[in-house]
BAFI-163277 format. One record per residue (C-alpha): residue number from 0; residue in one letter; x, y, z. Coordinates in steps of 0.5 Angstrom, whole numbers, plus 500, padded with zeros to 3 digits. Example, Ala and Ser with C-alpha at 12.3 -4.5 7.8 and 13.67 -1.06 7.14 Angstrom:
2
REC num residuo   X   Y   Z
REC   0       A 525 491 516
REC   1       S 527 498 514
END
This chain:
441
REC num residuo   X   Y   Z
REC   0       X 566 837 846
REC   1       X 565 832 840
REC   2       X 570 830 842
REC   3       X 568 827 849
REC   4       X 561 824 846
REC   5       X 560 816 845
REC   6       X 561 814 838
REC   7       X 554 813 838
REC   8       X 552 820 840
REC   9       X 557 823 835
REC  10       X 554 819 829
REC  11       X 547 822 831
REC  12       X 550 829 832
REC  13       X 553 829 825
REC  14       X 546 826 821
REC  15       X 541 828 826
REC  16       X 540 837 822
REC  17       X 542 836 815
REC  18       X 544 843 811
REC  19       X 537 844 809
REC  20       X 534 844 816
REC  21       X 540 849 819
REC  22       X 538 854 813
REC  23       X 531 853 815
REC  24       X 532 853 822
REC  25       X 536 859 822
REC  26       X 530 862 817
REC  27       X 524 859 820
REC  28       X 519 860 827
REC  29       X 516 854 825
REC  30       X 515 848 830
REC  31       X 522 844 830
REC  32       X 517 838 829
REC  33       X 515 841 822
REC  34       X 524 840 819
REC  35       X 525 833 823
REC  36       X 523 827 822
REC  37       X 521 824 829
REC  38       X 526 820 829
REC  39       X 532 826 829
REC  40       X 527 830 833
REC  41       X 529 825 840
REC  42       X 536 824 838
REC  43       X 537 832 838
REC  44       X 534 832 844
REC  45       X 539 827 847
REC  46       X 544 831 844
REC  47       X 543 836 847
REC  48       X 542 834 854
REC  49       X 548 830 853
REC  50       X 552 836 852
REC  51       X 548 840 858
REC  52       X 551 834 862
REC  53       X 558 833 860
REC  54       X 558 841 860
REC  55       X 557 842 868
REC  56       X 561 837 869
REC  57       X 567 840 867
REC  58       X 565 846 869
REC  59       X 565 844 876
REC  60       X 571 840 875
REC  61       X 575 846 872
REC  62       X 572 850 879
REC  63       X 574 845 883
REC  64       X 582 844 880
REC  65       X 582 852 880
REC  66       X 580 852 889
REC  67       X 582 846 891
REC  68       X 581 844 898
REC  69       X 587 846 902
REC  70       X 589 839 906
REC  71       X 593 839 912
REC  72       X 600 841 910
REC  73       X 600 843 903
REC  74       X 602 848 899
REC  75       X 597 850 895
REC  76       X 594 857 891
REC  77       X 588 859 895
REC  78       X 583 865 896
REC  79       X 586 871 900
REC  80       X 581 870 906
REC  81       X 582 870 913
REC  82       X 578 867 918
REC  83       X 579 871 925
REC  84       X 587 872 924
REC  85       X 590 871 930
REC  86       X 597 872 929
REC  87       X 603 874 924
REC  88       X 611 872 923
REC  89       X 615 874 918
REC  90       X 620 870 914
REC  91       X 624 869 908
REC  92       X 621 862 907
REC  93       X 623 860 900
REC  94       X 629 863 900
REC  95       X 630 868 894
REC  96       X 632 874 899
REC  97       X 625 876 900
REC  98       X 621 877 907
REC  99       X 615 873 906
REC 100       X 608 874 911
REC 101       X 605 868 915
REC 102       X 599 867 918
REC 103       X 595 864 922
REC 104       X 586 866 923
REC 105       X 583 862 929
REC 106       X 577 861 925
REC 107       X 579 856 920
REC 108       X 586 854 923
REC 109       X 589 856 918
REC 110       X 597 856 917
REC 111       X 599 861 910
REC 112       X 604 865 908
REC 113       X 604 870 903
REC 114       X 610 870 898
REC 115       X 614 877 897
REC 116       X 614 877 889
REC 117       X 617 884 887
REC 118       X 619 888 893
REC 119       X 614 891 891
REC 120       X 609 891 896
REC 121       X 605 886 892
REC 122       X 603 880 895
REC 123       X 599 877 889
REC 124       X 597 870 892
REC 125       X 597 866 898
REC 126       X 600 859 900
REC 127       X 595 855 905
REC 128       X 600 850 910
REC 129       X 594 847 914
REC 130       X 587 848 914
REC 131       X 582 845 919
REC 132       X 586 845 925
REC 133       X 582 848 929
REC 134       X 583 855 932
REC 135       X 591 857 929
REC 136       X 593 861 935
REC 137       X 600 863 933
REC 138       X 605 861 928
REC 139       X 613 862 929
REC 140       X 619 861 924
REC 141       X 626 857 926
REC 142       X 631 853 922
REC 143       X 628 847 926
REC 144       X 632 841 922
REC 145       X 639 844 921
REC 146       X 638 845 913
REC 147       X 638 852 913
REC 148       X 631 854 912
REC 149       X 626 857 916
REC 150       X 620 851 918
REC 151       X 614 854 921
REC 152       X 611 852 928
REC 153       X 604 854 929
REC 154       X 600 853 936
REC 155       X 593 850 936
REC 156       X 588 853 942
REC 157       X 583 848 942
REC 158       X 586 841 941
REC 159       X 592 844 945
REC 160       X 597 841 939
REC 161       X 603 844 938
REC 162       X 606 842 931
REC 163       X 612 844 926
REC 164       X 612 844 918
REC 165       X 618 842 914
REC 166       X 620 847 910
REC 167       X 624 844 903
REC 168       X 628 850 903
REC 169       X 623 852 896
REC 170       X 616 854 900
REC 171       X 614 847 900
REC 172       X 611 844 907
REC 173       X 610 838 910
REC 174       X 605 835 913
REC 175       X 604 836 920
REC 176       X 609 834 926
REC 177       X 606 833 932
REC 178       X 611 835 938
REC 179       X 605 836 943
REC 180       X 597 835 944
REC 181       X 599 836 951
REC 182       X 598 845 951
REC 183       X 591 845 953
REC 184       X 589 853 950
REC 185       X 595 854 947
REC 186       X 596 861 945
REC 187       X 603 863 944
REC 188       X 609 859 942
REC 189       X 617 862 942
REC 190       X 623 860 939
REC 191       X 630 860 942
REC 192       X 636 856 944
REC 193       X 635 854 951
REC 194       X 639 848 953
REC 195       X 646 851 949
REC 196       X 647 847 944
REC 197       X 645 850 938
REC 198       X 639 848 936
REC 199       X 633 850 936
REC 200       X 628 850 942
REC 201       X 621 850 942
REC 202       X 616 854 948
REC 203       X 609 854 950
REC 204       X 604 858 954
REC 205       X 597 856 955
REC 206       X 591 858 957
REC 207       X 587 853 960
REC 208       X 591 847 964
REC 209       X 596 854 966
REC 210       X 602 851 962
REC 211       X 609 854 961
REC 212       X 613 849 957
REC 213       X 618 847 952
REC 214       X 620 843 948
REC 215       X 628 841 947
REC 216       X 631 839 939
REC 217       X 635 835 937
REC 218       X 638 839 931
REC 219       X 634 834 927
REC 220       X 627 836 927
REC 221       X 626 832 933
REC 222       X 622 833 940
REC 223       X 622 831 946
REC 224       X 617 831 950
REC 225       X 613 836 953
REC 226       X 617 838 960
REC 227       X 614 843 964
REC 228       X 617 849 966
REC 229       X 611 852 971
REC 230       X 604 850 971
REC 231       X 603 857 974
REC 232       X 600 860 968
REC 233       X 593 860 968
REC 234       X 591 865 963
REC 235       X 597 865 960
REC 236       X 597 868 953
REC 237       X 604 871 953
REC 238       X 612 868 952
REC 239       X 618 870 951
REC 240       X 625 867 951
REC 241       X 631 873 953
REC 242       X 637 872 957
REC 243       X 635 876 963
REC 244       X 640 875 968
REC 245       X 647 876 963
REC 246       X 649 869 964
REC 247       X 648 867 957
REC 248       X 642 863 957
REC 249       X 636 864 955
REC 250       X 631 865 961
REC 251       X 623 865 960
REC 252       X 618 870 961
REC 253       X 611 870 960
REC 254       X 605 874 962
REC 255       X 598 871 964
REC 256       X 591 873 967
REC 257       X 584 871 968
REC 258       X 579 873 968
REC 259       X 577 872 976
REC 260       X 583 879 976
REC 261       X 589 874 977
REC 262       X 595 877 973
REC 263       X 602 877 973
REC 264       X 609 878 969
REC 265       X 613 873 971
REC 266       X 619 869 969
REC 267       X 624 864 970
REC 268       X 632 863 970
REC 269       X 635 858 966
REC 270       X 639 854 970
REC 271       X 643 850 965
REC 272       X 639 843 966
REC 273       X 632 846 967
REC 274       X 629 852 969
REC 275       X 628 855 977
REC 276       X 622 857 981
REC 277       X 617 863 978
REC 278       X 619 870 980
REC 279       X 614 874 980
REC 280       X 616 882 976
REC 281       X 608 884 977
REC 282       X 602 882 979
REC 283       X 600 888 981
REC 284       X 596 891 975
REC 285       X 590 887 972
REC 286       X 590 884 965
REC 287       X 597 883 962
REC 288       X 595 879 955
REC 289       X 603 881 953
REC 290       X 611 881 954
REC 291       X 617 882 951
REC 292       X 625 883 953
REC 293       X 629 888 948
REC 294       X 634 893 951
REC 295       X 629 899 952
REC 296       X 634 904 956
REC 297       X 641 902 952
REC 298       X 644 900 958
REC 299       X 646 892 955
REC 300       X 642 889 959
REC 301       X 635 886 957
REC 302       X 628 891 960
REC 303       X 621 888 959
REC 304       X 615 891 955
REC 305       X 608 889 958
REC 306       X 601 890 955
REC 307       X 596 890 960
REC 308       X 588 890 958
REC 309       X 583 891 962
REC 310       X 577 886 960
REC 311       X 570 889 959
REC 312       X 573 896 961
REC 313       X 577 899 955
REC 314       X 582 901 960
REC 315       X 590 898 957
REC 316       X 596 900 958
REC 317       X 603 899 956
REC 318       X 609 900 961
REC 319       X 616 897 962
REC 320       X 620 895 967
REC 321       X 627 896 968
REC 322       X 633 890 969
REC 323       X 637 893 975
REC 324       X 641 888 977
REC 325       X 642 882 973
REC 326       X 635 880 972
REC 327       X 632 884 978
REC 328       X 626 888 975
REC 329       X 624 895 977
REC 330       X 617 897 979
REC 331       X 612 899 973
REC 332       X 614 905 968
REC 333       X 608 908 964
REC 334       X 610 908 958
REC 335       X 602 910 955
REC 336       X 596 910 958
REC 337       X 592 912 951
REC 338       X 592 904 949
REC 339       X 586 900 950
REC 340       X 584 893 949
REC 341       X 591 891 948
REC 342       X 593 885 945
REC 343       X 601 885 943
REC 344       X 607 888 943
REC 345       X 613 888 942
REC 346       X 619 893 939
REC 347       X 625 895 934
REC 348       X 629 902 932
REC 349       X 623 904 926
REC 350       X 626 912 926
REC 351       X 634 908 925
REC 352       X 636 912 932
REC 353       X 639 906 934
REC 354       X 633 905 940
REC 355       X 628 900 941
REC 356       X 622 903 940
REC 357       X 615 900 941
REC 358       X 609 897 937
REC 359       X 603 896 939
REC 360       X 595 893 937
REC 361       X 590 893 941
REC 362       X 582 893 940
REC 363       X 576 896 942
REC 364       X 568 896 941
REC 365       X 566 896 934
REC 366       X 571 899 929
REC 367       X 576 903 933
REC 368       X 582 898 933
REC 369       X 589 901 932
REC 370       X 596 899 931
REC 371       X 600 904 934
REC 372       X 608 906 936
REC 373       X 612 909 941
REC 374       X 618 913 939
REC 375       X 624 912 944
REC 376       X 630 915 946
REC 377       X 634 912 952
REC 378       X 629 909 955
REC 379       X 625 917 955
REC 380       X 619 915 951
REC 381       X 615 920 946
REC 382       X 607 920 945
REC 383       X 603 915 941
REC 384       X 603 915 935
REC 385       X 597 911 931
REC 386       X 600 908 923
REC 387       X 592 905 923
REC 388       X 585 907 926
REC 389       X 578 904 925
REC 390       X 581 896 925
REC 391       X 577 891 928
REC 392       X 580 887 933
REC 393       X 588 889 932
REC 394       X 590 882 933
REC 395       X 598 881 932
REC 396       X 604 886 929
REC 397       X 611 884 926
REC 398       X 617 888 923
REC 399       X 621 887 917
REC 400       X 624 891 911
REC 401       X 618 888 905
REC 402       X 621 893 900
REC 403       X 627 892 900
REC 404       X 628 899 902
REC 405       X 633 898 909
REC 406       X 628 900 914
REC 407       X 623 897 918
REC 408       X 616 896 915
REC 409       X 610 894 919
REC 410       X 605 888 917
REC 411       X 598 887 922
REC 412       X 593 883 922
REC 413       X 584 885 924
REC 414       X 582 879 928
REC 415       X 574 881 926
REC 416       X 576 885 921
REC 417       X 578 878 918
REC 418       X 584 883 913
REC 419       X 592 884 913
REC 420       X 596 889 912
REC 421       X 603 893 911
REC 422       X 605 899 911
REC 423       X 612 902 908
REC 424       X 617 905 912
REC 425       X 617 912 909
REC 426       X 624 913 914
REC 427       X 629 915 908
REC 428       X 623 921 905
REC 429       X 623 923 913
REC 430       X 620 919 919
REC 431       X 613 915 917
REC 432       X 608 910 914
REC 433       X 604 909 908
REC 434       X 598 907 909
REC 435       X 596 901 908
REC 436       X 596 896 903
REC 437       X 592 889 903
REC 438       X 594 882 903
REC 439       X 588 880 905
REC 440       X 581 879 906
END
């Protein structure tokens, strides 16, 4: 501490106690005043005032280098704190072989990843892209700028921006790139190759102007402006890309409602030069809040998946709808009607059957949030099964392999419970998951 003094002051705190005093001192409880002269006895008691000073300043100093504040598009260590999370992805970002998790909490804006260390299920740190974006809504990967790496997208509700981060291949991310301010009540974004020529394209749904969108790439990073695909979608909270007619071009289909009980699943074949009218799959059941395409019956054509949710009355449901002709969908199918407040859904073969299986969240009152799953066999569909219970507000669910193992594990994020979570694939010791192991909270 001598060291960071004014030499005036050093001089002083090498004269101000003589060895005699010391020894009195130690052995004393006399009066300070009865060892020093006056003199020594107000430079001691600068000294150490001083010192008090220099002493805090670096210790607030240290704190602050230890949790800096995060700006937008950094990459630095952070808390492992989430503020309302709102959606997950999962990718491998700093290209060691690993799949990493990425966040985004609608209560801070925050866009983060969490690098996979060890297979391992240690998540030890978390990297924060963005903070202060108001209500981060969703967030997605894709090799936006042609160098082979994955660049994250994150969609942002209430400044209806949408904005790309580039990645430099290592985990290191740019300042934000605005493709979009135009998305009044983003809330979903999609990826996809929508105009044939090999790039990257970005879709919107947003809520508030009813805006389904995209965004073409250049191969470079660059966007163009926002070029409405519908401005139907009011309530939009849903987007998908999939080629639903067997043409070979990426169609869209997105799920809205609101709450006056306007509801729909829709979707929108891919001309080549742009996208025709909506087709309506369904406006018959209230509250769709989420779609995705995958082949649910292992005929080669791509079925639908929705969520519906009643709101206010815990009343929710997933179902499908089967492609019968080249993008000609059949009337709902229930595949459960033991999910309430669902908010995502999506699928992946989690028991290696070669089927497309169904992954569920949805939340209710309280702490009864749940992820769940629905084993598949040809398009015949088992009972749920819960993997976690007592989640508050079960936002957002992906699947990668995490460890490494060669099965698909399960990473979920609780909105009000503020926490995410994965869990193993225990597939290779017979069908099941592990419970849950914390990446944040």
């Amino acid at each position: 501490m001598l060291e960071a003094l004014p030499e005036f002051v050093k001089k002083i705190s090498r004269t101000a106690v003589l060895p005699s005093h010391r020894s009195l001192l130690r052995s004393s409880t006399a009066p300070l005043s009865s060892f020093l002269p006056l003199r020594y006895l107000f430079a001691l008691t600068m000294l150490m005032s001083i010192q008090f000073i220099l002493s805090l300043i670096l210790t607030l100093g240290m704190e602050a280098a230890e949790d800096p504040m995060p700006r937008t598009g950094s990459s630095s260590d952070a808390p492992p704190i989430k503020n309302g999370a709102s959606s997950l992805h999962t990718a491998d970002l700093d290209g060691d072989g690993t799949v990493d998790v990425i966040s985004a909490s609608a209560g801070d804006g925050e866009i983060a990843w969490y690098p996979n260390v060890d297979r391992q299920r240690n998540f030890p740190r978390k990297k924060v892209i963005a903070i202060g974006a108001a209500s981060a809504q969703d967030v997605h990967t894709a090799n936006l700028d042609g160098d082979g790496d994955q660049d994250l997208i994150g969609a942002f509700g209430v400044t209806g921006k949408i904005a790309w981060f580039a990645n430099d291949e290592s985990g290191n991310f740019s300042d934000e790139k605005v493709i979009t301010s135009e998305a009044s009540g983003a809330a979903s974004i999609h990826t996809a190759d929508l105009n044939d020529d090999g790039h990257q394209d970005i879709l919107s749904a947003s809520r508030i102007d009813g805006k389904i969108a995209y965004y073409e790439n250049d191969g470079n990073g660059n966007f163009s402006d926002q070029r409405i695909i519908s401005n139907e979608g009011e309530g939009a909270r849903s987007v998908f890309a999939a080629d639903l007619n067997g043409d070979g071009m990426k169609d869209v289909v997105y799920a809205s409602s609101v709450r006056a009980g306007g509801s729909k699943i829709a979707w929108h074949r891919n001309t080549g030069d742009g996208f025709a009218d909506q087709k309506v799959v369904t406006s018959e059941t209230r509250g769709a809040r989420a779609v995705h395409a995958a082949d649910l019956d292992g005929d080669g054509d791509m079925d639908l998946l929705a969520g519906f949710s009643e709101l206010g009355l815990n009343i929710g449901q997933l179902a499908w709808f089967e492609n019968t002709d080249s993008g000609g969908f059949s009337d709902s199918q229930v595949i459960s009607s033991e999910v309430r407040g669902i908010n995502a859904a999506s699928t992946a073969d989690l028991d290696g059957d070669g089927d497309q299986d169904i992954l569920s969240t949805s939340s209710v009152s309280g702490a009864d949030g749940e992820i769940a799953y629905v084993l598949s066999t040809a398009g015949t569909f088992a009972s749920k099964s819960v993997i976690a219970t007592g989640l508050s507000r079960a936002q957002s669910v992906d699947v990668a392999d995490l460890d490494g193992g060669g099965t698909p594990d399960i990473v979920g994020a609780s909105h009000h419970g503020e926490s995410i979570a994965w869990y193993r694939n225990r597939l290779l010791q017979g069908f099941g998951f592990s419970d849950s192991k914390l990446l944040a909270e």
